[in-house]
PDB file of N, CA, C and O in Angstrom:
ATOM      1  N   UNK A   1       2.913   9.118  18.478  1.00  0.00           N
ATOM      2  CA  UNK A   1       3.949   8.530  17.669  1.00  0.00           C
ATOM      3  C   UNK A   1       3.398   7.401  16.798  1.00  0.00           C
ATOM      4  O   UNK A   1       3.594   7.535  15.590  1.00  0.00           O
ATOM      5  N   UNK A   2       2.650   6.156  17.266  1.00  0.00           N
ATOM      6  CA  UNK A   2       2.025   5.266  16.995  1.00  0.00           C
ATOM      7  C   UNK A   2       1.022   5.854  15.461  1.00  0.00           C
ATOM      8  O   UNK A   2       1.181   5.407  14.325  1.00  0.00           O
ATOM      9  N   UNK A   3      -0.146   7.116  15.934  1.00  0.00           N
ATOM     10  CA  UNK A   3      -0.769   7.758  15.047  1.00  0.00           C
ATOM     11  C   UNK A   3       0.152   7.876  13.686  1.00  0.00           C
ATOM     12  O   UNK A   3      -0.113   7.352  12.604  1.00  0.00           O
ATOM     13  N   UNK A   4       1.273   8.672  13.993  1.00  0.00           N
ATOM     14  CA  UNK A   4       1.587   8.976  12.649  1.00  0.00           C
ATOM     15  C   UNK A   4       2.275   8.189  11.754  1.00  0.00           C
ATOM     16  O   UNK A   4       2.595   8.395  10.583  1.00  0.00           O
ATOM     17  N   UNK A   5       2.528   6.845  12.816  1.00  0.00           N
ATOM     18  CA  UNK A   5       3.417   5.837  12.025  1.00  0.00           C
ATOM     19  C   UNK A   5       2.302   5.208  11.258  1.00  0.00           C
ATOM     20  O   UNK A   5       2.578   4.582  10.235  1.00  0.00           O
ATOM     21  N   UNK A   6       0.989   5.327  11.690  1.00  0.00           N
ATOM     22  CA  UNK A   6       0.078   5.212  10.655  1.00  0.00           C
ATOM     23  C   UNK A   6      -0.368   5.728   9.885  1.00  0.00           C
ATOM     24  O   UNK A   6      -1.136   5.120   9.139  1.00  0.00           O
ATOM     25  N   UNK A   7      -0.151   6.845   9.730  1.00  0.00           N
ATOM     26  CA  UNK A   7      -0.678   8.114   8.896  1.00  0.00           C
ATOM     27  C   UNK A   7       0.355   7.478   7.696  1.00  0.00           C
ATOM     28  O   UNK A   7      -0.123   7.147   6.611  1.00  0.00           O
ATOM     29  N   UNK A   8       1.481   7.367   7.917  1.00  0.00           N
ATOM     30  CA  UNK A   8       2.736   7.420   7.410  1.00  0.00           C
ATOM     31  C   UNK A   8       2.698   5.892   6.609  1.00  0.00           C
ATOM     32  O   UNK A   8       3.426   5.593   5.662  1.00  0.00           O
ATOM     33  N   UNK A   9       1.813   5.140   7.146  1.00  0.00           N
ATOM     34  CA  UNK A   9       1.734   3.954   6.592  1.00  0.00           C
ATOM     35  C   UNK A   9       0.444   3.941   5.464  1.00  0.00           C
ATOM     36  O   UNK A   9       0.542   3.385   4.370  1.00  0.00           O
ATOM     37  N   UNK A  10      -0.368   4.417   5.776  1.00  0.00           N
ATOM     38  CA  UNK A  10      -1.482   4.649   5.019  1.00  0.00           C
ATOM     39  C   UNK A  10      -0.854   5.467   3.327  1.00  0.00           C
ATOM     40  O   UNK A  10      -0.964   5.023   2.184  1.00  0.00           O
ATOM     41  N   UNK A  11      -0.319   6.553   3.737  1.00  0.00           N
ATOM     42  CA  UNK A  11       0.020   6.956   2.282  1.00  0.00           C
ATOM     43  C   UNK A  11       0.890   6.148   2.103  1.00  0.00           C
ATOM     44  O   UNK A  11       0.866   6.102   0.873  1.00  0.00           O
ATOM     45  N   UNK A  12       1.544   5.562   2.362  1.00  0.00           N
ATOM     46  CA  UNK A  12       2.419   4.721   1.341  1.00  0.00           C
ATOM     47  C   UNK A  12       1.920   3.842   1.113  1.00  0.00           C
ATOM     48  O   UNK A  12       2.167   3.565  -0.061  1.00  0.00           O
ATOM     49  N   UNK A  13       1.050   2.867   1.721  1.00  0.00           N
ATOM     50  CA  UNK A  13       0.094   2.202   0.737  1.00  0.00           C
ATOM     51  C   UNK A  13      -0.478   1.991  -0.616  1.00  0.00           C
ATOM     52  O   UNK A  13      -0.476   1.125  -1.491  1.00  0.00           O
ATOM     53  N   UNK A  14      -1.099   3.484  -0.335  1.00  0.00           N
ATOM     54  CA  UNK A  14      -2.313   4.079  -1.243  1.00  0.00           C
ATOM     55  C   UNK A  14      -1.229   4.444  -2.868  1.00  0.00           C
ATOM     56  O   UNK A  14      -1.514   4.182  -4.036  1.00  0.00           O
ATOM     57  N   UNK A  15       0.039   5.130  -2.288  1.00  0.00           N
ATOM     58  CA  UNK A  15       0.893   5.091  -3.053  1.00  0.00           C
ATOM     59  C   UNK A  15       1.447   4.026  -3.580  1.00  0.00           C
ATOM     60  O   UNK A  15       2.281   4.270  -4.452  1.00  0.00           O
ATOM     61  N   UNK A  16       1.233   2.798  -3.307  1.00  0.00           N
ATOM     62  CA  UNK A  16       1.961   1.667  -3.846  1.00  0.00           C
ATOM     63  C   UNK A  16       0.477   1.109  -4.521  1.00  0.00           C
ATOM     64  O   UNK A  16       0.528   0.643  -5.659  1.00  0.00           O
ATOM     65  N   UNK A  17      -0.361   1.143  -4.064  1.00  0.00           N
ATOM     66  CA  UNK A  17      -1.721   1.069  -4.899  1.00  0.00           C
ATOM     67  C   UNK A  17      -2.011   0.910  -5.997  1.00  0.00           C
ATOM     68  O   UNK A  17      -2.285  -0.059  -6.706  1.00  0.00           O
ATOM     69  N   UNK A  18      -1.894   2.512  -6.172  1.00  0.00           N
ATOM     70  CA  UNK A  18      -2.365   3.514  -7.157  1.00  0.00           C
ATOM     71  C   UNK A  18      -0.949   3.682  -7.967  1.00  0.00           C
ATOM     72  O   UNK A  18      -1.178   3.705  -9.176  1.00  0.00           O
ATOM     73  N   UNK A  19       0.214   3.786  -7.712  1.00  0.00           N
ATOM     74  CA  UNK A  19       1.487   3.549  -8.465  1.00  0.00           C
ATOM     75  C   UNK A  19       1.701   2.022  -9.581  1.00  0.00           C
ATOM     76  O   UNK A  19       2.232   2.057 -10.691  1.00  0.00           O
ATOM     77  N   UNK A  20       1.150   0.824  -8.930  1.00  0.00           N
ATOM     78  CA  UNK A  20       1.359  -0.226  -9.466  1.00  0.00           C
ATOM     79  C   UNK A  20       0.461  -0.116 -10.823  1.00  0.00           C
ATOM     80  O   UNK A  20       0.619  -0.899 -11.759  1.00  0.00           O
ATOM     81  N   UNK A  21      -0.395   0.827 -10.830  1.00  0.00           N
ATOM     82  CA  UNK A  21      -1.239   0.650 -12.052  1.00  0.00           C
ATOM     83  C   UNK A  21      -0.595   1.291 -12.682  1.00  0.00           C
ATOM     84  O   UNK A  21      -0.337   0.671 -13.713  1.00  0.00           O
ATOM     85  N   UNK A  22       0.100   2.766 -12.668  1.00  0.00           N
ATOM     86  CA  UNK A  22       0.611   3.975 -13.433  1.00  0.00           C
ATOM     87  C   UNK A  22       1.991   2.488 -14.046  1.00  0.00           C
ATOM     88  O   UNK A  22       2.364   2.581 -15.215  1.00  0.00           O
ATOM     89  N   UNK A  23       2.395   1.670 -13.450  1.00  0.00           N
ATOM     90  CA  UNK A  23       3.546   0.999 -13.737  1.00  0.00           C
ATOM     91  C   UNK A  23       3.442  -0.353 -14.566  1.00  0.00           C
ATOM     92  O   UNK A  23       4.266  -0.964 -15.247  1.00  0.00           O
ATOM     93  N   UNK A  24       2.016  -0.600 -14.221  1.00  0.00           N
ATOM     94  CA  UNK A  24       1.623  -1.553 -15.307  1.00  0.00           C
ATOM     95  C   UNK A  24       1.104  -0.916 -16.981  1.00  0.00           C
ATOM     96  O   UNK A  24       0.994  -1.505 -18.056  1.00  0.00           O
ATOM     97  N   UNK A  25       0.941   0.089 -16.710  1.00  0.00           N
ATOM     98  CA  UNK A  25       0.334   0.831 -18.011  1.00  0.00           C
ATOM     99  C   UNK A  25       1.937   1.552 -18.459  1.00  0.00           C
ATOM    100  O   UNK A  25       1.855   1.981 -19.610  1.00  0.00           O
ATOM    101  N   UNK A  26       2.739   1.686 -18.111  1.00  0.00           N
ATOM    102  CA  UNK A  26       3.848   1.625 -18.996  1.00  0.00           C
ATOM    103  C   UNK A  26       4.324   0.987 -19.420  1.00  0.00           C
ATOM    104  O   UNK A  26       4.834   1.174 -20.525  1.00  0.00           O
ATOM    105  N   UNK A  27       4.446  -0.650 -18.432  1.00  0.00           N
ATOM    106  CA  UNK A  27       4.765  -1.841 -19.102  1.00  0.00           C
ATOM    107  C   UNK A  27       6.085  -2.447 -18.282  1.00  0.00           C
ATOM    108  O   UNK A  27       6.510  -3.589 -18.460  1.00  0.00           O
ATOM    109  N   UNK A  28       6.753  -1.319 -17.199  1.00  0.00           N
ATOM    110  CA  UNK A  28       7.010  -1.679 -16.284  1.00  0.00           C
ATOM    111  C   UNK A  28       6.937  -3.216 -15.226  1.00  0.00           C
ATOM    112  O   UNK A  28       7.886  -3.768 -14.667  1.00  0.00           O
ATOM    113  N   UNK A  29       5.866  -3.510 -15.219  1.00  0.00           N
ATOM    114  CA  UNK A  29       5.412  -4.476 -14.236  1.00  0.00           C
ATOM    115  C   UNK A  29       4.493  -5.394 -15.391  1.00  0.00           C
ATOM    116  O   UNK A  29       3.355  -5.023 -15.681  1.00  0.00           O
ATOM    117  N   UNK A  30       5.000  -6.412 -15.906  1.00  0.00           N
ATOM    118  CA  UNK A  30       4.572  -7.631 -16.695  1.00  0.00           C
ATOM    119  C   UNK A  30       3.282  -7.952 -16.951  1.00  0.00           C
ATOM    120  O   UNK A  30       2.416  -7.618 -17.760  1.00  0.00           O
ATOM    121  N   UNK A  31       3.424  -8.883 -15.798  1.00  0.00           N
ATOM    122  CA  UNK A  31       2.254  -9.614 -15.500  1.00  0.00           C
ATOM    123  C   UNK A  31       1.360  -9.198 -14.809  1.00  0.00           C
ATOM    124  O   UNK A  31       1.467  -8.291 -13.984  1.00  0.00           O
ATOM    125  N   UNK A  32       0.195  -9.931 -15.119  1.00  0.00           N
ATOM    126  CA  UNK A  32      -1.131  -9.354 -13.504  1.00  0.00           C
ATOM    127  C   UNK A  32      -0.430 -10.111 -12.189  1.00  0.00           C
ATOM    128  O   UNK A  32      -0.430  -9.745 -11.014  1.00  0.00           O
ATOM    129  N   UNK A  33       0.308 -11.578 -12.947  1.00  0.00           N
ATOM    130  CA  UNK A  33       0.696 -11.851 -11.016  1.00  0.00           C
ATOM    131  C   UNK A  33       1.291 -11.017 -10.591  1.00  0.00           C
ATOM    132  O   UNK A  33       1.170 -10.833  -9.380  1.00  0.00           O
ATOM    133  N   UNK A  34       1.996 -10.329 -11.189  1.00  0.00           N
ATOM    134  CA  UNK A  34       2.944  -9.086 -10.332  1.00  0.00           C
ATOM    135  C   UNK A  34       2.594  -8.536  -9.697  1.00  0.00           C
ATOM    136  O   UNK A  34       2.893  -8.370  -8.515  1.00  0.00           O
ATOM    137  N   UNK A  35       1.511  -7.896 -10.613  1.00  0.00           N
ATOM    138  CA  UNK A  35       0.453  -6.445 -10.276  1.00  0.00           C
ATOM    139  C   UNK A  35      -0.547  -7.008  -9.363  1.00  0.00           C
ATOM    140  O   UNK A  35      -1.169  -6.059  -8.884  1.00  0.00           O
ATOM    141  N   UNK A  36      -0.933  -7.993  -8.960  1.00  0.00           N
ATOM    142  CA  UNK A  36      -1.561  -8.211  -7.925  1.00  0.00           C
ATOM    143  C   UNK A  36      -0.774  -8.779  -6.427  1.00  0.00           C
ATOM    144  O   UNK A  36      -1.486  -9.293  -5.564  1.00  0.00           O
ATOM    145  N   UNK A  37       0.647  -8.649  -6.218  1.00  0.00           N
ATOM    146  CA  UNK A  37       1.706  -9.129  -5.488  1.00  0.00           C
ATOM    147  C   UNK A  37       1.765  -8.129  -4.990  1.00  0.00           C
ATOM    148  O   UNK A  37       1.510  -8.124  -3.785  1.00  0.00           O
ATOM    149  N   UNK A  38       2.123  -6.809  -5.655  1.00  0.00           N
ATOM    150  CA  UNK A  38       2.135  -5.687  -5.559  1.00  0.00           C
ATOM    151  C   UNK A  38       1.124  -4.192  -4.724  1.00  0.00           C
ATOM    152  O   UNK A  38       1.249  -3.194  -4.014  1.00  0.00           O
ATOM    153  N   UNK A  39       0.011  -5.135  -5.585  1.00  0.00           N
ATOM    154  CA  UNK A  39      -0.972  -4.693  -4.987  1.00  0.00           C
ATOM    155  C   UNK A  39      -1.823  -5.407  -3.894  1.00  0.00           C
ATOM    156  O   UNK A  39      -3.014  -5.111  -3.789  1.00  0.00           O
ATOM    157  N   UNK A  40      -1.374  -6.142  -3.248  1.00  0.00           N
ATOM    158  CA  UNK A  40      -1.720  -7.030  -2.061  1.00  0.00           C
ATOM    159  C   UNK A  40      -1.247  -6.571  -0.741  1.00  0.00           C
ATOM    160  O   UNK A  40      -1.791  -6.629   0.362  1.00  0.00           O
ATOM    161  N   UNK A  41       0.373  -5.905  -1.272  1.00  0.00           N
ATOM    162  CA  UNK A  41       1.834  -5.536  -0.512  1.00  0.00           C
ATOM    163  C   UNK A  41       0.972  -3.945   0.073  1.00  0.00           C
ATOM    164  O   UNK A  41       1.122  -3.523   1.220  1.00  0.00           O
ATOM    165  N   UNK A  42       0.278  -3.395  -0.762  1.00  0.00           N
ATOM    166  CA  UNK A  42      -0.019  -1.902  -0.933  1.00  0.00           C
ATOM    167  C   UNK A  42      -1.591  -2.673   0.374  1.00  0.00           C
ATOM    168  O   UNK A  42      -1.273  -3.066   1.496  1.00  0.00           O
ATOM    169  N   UNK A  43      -2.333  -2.700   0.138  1.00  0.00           N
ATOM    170  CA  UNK A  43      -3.302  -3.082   0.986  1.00  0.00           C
ATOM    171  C   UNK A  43      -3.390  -3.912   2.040  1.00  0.00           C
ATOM    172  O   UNK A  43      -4.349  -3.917   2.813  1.00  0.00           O
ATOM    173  N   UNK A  44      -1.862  -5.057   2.173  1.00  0.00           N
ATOM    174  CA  UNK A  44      -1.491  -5.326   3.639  1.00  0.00           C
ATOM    175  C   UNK A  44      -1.112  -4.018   4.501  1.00  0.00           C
ATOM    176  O   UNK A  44      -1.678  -3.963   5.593  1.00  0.00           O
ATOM    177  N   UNK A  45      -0.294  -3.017   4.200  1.00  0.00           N
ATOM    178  CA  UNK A  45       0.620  -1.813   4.639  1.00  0.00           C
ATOM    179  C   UNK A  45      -0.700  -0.765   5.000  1.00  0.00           C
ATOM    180  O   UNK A  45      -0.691   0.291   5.633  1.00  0.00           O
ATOM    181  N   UNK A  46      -1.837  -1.494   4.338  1.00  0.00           N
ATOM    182  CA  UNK A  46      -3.197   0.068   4.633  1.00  0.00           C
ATOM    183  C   UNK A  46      -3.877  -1.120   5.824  1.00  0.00           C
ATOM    184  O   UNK A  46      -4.047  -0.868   7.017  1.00  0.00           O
ATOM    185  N   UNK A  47      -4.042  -1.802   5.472  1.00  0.00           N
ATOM    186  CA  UNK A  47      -4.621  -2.667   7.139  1.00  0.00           C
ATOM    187  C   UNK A  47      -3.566  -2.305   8.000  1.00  0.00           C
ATOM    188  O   UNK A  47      -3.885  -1.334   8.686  1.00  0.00           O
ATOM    189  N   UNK A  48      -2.281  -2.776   8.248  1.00  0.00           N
ATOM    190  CA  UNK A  48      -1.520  -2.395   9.180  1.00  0.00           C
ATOM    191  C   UNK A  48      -1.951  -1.402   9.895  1.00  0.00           C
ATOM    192  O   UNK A  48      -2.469  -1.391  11.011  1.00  0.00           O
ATOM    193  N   UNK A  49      -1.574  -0.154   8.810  1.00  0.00           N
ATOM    194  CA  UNK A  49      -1.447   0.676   9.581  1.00  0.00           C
ATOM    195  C   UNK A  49      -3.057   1.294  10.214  1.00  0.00           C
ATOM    196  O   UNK A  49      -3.010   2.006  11.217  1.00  0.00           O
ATOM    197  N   UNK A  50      -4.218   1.030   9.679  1.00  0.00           N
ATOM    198  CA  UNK A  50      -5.241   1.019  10.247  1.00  0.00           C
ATOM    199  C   UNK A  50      -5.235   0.516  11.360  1.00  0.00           C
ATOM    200  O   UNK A  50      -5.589   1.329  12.214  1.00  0.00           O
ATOM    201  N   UNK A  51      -4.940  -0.683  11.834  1.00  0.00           N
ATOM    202  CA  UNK A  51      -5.265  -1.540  13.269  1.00  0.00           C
ATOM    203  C   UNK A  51      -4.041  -0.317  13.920  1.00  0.00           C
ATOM    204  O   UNK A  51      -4.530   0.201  14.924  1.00  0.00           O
ATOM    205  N   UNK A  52      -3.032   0.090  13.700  1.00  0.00           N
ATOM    206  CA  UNK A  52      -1.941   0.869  14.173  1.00  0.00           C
ATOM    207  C   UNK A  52      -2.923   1.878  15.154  1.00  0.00           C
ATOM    208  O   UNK A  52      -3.030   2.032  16.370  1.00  0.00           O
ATOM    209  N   UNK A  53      -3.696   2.588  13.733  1.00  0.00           N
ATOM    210  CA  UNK A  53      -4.467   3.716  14.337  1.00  0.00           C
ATOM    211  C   UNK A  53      -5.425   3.401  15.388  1.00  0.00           C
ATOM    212  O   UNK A  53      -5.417   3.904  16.512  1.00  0.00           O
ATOM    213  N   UNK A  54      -6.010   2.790  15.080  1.00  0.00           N
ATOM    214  CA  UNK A  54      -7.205   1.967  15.910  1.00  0.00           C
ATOM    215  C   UNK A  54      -6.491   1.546  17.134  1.00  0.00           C
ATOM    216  O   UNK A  54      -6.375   2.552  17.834  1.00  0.00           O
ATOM    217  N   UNK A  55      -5.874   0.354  17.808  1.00  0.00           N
ATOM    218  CA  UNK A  55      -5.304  -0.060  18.863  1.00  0.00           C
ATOM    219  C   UNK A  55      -4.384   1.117  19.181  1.00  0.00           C
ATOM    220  O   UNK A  55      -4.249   1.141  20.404  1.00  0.00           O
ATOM    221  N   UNK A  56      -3.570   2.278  18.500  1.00  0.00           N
ATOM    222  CA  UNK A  56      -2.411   2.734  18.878  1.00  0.00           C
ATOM    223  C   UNK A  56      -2.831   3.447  20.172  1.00  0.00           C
ATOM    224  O   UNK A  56      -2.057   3.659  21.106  1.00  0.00           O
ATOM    225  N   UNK A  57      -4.510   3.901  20.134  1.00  0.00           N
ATOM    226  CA  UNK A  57      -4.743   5.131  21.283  1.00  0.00           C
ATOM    227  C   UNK A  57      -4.456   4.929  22.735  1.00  0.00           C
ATOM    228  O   UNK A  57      -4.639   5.847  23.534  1.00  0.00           O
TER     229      UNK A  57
END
């Protein structure tokens, strides 16, 4: 259960990642402070869920 709540955390990460750029290049998302708020949010949620995987076993 633990596993996939990381699995599950990992792509949405990667998706908030890799989305914040597709959203800054439309013009969507302003500033770089944003885009790095954003993208901080996306790479706390990929550690999470890493230690998830790691400790979950």
């Amino acid at each position: 259960m633990i596993l996939k709540l990381g699995m599950l955390l990992i792509i949405l990460g990667t998706v908030i990642i890799f989305g914040s750029d597709i959203l800054f290049k439309r013009g969507k998302i302003t500033t770089l402070q944003s885009l790095l708020k954003i993208k901080l949010i996306g790479l706390g949620l990929t550690i999470a869920a890493t230690l998830l995987m790691i400790f979950g076993k």
